[in-house]
C-alpha angles and dihedrals in degrees: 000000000000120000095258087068092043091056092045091057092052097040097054092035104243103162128053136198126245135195131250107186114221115215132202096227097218098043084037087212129142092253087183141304144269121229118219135187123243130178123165089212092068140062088225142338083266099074097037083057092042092062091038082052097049090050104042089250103115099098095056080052094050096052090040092059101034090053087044090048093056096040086052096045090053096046081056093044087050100051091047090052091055094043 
């Protein structure tokens, strides 16, 4: 995957996050959640960070899909609060 691919991906937002709960076992509460990575135009995140990686563009991943990731969590947030 060449780095071309990799910024396309992150410029037209084709990937999105998901959330894992994490749970405290003897409360058994939600205690937070995990983002993960997910893009339809690869087998796994791996892969999509491997090739960021290879061409020094991780970083510039990482803070695409953190800032989508909290972008995505508060428009969740948001939506809950005015239900």
């Amino acid at each position: 995957m060449e780095l071309a691919t990799i910024r396309e991906i992150m410029t037209k937002n084709l990937f999105t996050n998901v959330f894992q709960p994490i749970y405290h076992l003897p409360s058994q509460k939600i205690v937070g959640y995990e983002s993960l990575l997910r893009c339809p135009l690869v087998k796994s995140p791996d892969v999509l960070f491997h090739a960021a990686q290879k061409h020094g563009g991780v970083h510039e991943l990482d803070m695409s899909s953190i800032s989508n990731s909290i972008q995505t969590f508060y428009s969740y947030y948001k939506k809950k609060q005015c239900e």
